[in-house]
mmCIF file as gemmi writes it, N, C-alpha and C atoms, coordinates in Angstrom:
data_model
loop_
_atom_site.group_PDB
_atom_site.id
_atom_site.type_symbol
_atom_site.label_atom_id
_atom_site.label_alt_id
_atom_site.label_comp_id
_atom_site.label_asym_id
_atom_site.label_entity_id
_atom_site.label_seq_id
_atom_site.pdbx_PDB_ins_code
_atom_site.Cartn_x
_atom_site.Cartn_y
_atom_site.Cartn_z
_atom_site.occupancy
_atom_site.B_iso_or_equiv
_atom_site.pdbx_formal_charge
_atom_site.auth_seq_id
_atom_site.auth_asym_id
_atom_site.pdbx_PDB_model_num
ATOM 1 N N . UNK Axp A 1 ? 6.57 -21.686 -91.437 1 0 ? 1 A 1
ATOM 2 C CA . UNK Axp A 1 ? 7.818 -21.279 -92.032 1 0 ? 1 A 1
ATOM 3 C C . UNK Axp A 1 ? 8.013 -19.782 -91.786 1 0 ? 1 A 1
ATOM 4 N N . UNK Axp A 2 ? 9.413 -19.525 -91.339 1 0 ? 2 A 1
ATOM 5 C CA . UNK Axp A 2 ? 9.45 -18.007 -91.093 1 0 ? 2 A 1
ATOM 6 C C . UNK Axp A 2 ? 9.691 -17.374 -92.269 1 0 ? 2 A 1
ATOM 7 N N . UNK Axp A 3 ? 9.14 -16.365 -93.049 1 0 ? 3 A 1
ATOM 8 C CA . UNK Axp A 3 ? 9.327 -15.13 -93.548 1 0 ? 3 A 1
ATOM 9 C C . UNK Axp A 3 ? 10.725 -14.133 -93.313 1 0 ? 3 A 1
ATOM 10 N N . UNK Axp A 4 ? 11.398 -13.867 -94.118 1 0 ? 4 A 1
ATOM 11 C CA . UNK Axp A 4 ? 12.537 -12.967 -93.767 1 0 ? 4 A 1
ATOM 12 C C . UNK Axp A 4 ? 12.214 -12.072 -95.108 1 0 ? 4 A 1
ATOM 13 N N . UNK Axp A 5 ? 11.949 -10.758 -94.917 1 0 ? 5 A 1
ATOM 14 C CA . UNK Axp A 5 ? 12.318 -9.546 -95.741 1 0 ? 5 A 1
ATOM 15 C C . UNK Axp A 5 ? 13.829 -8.689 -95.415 1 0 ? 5 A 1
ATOM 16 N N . UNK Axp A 6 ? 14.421 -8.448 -96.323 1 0 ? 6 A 1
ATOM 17 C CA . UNK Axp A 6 ? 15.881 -8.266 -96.535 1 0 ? 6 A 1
ATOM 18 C C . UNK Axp A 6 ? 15.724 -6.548 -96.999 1 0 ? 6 A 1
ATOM 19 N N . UNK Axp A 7 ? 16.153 -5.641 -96.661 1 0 ? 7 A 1
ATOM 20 C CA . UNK Axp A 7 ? 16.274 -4.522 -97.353 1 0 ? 7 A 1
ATOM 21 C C . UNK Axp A 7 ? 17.563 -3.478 -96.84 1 0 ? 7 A 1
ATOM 22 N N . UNK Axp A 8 ? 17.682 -4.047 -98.142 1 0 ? 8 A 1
ATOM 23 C CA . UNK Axp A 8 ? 19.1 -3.089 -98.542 1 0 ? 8 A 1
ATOM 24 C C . UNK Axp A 8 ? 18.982 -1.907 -98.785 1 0 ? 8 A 1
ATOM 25 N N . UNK Axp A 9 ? 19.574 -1.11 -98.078 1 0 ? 9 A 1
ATOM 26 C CA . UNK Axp A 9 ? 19.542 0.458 -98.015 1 0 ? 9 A 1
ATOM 27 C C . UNK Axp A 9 ? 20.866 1.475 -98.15 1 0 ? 9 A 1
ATOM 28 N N . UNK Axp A 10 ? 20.758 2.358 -98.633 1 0 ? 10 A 1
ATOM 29 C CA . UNK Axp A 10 ? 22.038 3.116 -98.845 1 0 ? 10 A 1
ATOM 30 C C . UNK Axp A 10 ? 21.223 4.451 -99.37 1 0 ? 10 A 1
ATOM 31 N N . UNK Axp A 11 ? 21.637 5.841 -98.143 1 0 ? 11 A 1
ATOM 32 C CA . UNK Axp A 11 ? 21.182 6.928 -98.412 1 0 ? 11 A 1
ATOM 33 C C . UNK Axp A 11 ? 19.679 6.668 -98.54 1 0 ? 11 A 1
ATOM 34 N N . UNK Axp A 12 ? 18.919 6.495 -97.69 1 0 ? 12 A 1
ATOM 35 C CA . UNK Axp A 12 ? 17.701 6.117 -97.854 1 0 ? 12 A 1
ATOM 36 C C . UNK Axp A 12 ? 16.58 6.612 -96.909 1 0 ? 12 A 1
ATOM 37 N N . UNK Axp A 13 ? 16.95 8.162 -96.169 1 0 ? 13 A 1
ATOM 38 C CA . UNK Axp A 13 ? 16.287 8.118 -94.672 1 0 ? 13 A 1
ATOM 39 C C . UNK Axp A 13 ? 15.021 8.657 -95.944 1 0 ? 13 A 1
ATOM 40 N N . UNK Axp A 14 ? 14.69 9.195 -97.016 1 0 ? 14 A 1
ATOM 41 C CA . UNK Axp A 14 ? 13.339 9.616 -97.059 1 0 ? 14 A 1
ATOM 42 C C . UNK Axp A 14 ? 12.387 8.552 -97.739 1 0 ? 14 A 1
ATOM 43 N N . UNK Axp A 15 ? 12.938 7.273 -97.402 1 0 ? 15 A 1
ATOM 44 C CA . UNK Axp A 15 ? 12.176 5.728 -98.109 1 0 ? 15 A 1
ATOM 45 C C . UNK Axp A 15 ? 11.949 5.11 -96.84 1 0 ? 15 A 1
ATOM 46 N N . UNK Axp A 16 ? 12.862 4.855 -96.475 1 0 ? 16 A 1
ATOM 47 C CA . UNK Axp A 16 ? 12.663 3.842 -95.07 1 0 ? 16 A 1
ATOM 48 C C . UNK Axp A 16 ? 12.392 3.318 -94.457 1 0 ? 16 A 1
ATOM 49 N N . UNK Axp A 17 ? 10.674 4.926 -94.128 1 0 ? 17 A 1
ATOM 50 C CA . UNK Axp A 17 ? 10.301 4.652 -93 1 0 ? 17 A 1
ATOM 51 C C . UNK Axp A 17 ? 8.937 4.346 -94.007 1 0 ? 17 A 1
ATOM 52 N N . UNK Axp A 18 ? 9.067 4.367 -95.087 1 0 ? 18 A 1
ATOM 53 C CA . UNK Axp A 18 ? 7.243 3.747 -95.643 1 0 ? 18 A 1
ATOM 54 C C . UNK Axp A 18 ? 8.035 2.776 -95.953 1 0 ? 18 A 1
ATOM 55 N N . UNK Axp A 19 ? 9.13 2.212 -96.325 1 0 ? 19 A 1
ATOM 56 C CA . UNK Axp A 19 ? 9.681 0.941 -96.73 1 0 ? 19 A 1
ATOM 57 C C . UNK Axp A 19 ? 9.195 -0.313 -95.73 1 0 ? 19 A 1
ATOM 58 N N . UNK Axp A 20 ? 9.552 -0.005 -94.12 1 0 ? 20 A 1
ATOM 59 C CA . UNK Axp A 20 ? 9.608 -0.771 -93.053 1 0 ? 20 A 1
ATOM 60 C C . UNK Axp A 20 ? 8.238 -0.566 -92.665 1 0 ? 20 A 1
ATOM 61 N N . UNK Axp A 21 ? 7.373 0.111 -92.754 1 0 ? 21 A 1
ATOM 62 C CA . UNK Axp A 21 ? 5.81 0.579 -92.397 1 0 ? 21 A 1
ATOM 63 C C . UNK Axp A 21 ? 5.192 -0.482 -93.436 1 0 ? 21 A 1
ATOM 64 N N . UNK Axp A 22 ? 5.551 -0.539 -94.792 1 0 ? 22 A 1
ATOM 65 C CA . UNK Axp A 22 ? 4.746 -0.945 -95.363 1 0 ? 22 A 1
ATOM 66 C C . UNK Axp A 22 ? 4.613 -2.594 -95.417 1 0 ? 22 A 1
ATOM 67 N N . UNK Axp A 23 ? 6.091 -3.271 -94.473 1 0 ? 23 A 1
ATOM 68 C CA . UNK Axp A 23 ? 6.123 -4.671 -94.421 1 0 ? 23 A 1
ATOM 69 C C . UNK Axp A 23 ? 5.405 -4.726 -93.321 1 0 ? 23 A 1
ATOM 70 N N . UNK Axp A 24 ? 5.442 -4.082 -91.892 1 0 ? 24 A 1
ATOM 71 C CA . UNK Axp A 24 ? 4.657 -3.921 -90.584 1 0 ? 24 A 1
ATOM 72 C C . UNK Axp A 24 ? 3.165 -4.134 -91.342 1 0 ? 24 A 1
ATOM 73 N N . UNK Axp A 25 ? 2.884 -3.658 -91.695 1 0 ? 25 A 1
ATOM 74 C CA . UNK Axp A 25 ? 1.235 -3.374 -92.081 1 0 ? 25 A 1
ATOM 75 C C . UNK Axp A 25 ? 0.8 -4.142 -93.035 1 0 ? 25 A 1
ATOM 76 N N . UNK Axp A 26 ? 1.428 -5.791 -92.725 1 0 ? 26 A 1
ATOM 77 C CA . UNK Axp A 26 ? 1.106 -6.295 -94.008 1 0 ? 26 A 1
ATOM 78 C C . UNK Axp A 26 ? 0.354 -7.322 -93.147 1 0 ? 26 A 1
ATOM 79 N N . UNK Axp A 27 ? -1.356 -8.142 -93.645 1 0 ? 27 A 1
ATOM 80 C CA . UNK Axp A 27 ? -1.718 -8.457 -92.395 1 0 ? 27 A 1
ATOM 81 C C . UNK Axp A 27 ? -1.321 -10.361 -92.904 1 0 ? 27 A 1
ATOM 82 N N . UNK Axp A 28 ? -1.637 -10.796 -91.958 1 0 ? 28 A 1
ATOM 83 C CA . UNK Axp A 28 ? -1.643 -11.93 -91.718 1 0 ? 28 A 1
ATOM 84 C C . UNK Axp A 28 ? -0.048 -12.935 -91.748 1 0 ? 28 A 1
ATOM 85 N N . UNK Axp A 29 ? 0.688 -11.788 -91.837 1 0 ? 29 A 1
ATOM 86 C CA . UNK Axp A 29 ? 2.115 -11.758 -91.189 1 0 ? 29 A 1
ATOM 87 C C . UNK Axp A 29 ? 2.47 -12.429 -89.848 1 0 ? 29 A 1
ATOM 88 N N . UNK Axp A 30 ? 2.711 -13.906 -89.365 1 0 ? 30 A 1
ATOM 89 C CA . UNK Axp A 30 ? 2.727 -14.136 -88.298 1 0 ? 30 A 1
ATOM 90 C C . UNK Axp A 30 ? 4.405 -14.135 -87.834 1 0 ? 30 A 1
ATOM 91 N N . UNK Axp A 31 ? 5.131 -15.3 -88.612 1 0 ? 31 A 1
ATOM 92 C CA . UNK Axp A 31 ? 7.209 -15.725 -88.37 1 0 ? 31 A 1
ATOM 93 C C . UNK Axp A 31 ? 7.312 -15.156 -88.928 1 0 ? 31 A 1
ATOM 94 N N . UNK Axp A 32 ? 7.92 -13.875 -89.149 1 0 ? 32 A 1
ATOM 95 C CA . UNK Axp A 32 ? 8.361 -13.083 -89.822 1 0 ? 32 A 1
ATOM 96 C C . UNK Axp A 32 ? 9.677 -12.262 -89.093 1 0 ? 32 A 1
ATOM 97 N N . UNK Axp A 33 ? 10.495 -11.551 -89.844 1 0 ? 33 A 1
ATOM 98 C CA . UNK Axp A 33 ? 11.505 -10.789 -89.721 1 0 ? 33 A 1
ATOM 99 C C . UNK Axp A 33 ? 12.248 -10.015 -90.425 1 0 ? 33 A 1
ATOM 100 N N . UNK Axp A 34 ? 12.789 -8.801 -90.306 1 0 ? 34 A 1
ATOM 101 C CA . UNK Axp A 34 ? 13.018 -7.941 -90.861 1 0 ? 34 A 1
ATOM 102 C C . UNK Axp A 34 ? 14.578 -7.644 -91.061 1 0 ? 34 A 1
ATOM 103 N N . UNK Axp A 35 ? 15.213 -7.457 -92.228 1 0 ? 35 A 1
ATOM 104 C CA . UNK Axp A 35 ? 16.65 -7.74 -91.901 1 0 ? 35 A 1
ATOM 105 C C . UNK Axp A 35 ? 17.346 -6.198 -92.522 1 0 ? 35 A 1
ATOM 106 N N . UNK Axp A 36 ? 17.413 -5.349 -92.152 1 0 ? 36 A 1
ATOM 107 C CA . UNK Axp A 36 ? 17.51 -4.22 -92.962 1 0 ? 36 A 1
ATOM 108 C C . UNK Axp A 36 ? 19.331 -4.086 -93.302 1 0 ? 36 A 1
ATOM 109 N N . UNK Axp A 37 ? 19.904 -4.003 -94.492 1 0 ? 37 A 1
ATOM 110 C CA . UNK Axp A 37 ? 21.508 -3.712 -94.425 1 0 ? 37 A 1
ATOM 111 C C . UNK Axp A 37 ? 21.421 -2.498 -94.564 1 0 ? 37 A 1
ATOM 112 N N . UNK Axp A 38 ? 21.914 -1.728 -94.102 1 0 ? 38 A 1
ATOM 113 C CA . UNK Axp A 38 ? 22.605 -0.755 -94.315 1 0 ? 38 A 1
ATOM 114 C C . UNK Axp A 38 ? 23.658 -0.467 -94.584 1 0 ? 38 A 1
ATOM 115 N N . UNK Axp A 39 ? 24.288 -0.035 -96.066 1 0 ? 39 A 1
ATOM 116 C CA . UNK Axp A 39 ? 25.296 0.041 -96.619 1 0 ? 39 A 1
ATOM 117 C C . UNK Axp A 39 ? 26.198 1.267 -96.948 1 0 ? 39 A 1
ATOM 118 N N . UNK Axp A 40 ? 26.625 1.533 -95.132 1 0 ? 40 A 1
ATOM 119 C CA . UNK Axp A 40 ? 27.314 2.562 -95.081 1 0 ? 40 A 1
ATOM 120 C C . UNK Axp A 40 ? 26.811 3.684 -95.775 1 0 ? 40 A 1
ATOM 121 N N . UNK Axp A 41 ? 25.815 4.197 -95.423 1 0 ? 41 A 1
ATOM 122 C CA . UNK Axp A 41 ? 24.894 5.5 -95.722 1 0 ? 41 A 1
ATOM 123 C C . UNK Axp A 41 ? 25.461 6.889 -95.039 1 0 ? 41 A 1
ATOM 124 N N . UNK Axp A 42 ? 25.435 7.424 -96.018 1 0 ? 42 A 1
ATOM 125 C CA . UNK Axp A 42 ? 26.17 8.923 -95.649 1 0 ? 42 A 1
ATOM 126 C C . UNK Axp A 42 ? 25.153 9.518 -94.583 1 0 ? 42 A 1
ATOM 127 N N . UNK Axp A 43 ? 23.564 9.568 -94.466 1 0 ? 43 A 1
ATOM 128 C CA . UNK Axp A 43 ? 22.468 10.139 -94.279 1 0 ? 43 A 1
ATOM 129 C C . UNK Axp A 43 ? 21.84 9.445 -92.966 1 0 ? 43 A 1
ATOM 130 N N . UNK Axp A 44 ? 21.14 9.436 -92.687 1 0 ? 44 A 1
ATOM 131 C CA . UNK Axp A 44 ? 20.113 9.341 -91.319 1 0 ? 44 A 1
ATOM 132 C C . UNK Axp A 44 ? 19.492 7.856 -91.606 1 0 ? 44 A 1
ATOM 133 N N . UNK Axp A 45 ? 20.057 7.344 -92.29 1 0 ? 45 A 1
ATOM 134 C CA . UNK Axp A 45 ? 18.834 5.574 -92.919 1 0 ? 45 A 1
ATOM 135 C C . UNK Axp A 45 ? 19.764 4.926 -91.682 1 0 ? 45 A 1
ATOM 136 N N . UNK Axp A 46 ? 20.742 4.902 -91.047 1 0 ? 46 A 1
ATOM 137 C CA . UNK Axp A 46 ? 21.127 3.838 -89.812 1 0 ? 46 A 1
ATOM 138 C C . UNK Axp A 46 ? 20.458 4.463 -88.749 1 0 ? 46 A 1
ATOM 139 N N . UNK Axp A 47 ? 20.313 5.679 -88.293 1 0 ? 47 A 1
ATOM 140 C CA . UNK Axp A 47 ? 19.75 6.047 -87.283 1 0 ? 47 A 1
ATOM 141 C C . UNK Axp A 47 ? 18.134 5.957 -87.167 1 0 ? 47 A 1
ATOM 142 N N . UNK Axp A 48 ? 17.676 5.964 -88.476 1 0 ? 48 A 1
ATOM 143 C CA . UNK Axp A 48 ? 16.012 5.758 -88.244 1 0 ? 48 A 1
ATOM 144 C C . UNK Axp A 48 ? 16.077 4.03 -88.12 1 0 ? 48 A 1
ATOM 145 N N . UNK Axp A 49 ? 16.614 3.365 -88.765 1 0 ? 49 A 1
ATOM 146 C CA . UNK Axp A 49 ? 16.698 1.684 -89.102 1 0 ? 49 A 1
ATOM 147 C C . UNK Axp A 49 ? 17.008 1.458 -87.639 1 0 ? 49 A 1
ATOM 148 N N . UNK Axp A 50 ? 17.725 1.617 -87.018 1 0 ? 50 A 1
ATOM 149 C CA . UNK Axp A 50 ? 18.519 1.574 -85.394 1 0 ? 50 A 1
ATOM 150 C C . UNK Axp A 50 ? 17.468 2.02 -84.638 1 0 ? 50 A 1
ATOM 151 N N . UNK Axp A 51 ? 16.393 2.949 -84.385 1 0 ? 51 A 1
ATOM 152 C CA . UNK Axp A 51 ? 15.447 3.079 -83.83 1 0 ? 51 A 1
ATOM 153 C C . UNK Axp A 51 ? 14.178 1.564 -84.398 1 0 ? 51 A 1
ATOM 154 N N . UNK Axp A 52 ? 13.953 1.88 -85.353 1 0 ? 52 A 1
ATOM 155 C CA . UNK Axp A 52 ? 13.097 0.346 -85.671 1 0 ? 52 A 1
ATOM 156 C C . UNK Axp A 52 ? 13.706 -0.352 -84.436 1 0 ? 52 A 1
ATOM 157 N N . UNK Axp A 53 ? 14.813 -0.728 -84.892 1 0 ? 53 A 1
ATOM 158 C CA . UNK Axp A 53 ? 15.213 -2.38 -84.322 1 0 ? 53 A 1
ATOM 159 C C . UNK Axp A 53 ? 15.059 -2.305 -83.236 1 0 ? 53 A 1
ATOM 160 N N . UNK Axp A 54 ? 14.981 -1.196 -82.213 1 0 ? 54 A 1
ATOM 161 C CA . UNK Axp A 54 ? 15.169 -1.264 -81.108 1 0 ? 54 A 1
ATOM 162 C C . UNK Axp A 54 ? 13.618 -1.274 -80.21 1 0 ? 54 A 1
ATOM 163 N N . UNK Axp A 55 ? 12.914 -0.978 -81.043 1 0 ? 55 A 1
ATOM 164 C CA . UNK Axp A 55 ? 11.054 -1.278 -80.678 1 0 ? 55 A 1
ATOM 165 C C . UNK Axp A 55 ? 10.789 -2.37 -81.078 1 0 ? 55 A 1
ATOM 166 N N . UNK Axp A 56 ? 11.215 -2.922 -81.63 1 0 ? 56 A 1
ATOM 167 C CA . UNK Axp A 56 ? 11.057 -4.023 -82.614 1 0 ? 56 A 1
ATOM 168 C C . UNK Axp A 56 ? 11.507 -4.913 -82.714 1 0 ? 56 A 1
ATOM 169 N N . UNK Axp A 57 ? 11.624 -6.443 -82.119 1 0 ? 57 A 1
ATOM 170 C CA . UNK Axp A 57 ? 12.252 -7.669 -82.057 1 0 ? 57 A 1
ATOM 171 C C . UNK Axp A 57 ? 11.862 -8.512 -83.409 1 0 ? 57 A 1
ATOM 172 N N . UNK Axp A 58 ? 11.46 -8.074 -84.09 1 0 ? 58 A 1
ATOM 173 C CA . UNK Axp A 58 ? 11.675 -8.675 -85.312 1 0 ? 58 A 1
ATOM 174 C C . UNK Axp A 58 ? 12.868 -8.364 -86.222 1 0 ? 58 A 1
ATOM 175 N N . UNK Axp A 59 ? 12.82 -6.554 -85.941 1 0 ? 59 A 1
ATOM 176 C CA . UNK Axp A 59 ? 13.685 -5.962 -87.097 1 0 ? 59 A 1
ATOM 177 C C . UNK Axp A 59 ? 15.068 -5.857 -86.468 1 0 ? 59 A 1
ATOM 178 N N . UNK Axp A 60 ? 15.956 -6.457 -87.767 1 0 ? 60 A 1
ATOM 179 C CA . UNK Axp A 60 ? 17.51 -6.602 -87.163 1 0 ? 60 A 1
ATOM 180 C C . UNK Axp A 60 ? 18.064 -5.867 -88.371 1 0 ? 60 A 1
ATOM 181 N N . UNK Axp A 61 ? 18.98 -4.751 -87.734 1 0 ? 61 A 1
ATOM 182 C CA . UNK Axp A 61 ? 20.092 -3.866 -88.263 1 0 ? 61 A 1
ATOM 183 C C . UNK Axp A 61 ? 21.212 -4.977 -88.192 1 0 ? 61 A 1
ATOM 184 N N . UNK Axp A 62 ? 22.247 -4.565 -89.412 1 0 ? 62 A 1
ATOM 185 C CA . UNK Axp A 62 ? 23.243 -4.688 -90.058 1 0 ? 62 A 1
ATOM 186 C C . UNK Axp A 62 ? 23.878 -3.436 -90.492 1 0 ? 62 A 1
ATOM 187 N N . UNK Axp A 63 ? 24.803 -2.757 -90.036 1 0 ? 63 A 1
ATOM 188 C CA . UNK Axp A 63 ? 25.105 -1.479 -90.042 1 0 ? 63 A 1
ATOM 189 C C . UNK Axp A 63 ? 26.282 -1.793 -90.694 1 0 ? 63 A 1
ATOM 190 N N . UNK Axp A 64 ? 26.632 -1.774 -92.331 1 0 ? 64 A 1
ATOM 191 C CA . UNK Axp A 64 ? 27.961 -1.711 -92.378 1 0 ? 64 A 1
ATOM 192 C C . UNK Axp A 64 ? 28.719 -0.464 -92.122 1 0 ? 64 A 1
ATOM 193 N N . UNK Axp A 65 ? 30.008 -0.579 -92.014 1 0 ? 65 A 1
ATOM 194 C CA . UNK Axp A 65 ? 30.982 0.818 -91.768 1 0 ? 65 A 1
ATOM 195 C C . UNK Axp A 65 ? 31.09 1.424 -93.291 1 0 ? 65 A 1
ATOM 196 N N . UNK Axp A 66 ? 31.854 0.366 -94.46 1 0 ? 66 A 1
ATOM 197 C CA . UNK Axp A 66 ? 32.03 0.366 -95.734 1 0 ? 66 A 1
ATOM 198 C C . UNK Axp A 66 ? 31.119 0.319 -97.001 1 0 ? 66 A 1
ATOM 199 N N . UNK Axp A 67 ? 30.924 1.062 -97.663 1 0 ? 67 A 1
ATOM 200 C CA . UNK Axp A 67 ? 29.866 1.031 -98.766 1 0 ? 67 A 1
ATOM 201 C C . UNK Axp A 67 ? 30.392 -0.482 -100.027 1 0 ? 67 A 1
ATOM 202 N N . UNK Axp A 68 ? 30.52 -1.747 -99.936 1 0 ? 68 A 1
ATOM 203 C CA . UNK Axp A 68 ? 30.532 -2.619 -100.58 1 0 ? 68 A 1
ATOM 204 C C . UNK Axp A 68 ? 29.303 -3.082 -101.774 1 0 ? 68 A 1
ATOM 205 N N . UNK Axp A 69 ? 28.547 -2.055 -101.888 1 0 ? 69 A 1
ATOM 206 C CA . UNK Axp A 69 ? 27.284 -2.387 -103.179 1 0 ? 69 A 1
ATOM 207 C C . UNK Axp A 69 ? 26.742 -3.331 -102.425 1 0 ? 69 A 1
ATOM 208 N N . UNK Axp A 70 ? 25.29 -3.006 -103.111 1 0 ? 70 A 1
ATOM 209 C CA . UNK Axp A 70 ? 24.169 -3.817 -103.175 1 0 ? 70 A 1
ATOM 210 C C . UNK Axp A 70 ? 24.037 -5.287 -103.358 1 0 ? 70 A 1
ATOM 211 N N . UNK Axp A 71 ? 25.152 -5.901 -104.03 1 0 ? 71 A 1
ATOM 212 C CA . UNK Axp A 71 ? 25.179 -7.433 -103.643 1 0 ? 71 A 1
ATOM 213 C C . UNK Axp A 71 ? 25.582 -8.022 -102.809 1 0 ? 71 A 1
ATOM 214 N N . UNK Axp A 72 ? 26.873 -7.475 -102.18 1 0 ? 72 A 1
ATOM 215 C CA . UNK Axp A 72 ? 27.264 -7.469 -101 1 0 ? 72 A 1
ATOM 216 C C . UNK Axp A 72 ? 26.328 -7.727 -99.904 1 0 ? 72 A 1
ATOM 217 N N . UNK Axp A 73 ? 25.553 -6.184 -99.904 1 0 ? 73 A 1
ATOM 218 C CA . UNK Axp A 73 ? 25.075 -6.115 -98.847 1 0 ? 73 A 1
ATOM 219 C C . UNK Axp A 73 ? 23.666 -7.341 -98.888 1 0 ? 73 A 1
ATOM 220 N N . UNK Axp A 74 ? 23.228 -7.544 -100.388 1 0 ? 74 A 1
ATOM 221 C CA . UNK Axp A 74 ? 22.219 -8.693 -100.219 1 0 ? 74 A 1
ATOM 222 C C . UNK Axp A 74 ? 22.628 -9.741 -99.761 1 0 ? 74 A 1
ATOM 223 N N . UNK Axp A 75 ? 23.859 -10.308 -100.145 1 0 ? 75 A 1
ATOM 224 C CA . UNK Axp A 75 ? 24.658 -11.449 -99.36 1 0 ? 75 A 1
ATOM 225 C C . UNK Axp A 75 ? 24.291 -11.796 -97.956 1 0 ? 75 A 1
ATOM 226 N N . UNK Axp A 76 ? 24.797 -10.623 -97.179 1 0 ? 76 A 1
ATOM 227 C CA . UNK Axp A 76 ? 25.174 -10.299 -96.293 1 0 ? 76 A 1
ATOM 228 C C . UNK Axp A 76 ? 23.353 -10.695 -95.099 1 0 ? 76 A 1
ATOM 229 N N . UNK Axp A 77 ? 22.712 -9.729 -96.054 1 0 ? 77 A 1
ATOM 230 C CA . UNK Axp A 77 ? 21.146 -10.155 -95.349 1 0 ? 77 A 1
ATOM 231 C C . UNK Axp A 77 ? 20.553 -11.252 -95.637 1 0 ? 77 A 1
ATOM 232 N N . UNK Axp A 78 ? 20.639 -12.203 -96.742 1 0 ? 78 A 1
ATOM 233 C CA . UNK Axp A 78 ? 20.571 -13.271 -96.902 1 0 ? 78 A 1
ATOM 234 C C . UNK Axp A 78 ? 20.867 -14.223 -95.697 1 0 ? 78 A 1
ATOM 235 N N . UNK Axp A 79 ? 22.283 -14.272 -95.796 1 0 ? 79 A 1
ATOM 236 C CA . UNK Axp A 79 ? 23.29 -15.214 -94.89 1 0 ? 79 A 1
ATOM 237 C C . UNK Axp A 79 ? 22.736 -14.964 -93.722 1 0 ? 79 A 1
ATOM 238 N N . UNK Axp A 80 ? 22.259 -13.535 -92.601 1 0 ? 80 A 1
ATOM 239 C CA . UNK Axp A 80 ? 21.701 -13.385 -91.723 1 0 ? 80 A 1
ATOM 240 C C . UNK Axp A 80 ? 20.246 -14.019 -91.46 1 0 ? 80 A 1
ATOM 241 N N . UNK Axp A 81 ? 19.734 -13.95 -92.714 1 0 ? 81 A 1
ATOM 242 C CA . UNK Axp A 81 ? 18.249 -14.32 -92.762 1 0 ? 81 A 1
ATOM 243 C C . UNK Axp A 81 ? 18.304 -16.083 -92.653 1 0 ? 81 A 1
């Protein structure tokens, strides 16, 4: 069964990167995937999240344009996941 972690982010570049490190480094992690939203962040959390994804075929960006809250954006990674 695949694993999907969902993380919703907004203004978040100084979490991020131990946020997404700390699911990487989790062992015995095989189907897994990473679904990060980004909810129209004023700050650097799409550009570090956008580097992930791009080393990384697990981890998939969701870049919204519009800040729609945190349920939204859980929706949103859900439905992707």
């Amino acid at each position: 069964m695949k694993t999907s972690f969902v993380i919703i982010a907004y203004n978040e570049e100084k979490n991020i990167v131990n946020c997404i490190n700390s699911i990487l480094d989790q062992e015995g992690l095989k189907d897994y995937e990473v679904i990060i939203v980004n909810d129209a962040s004023k700050d650097k959390t799409a550009e570090i999240a956008k580097s992930f994804s791009n080393k990384n075929k697990r981890i998939k960006l969701i870049d919204l344009k519009e800040n729609k809250g945190r349920g939204n954006a859980r929706y949103l990674g859900v439905k992707k996941a």
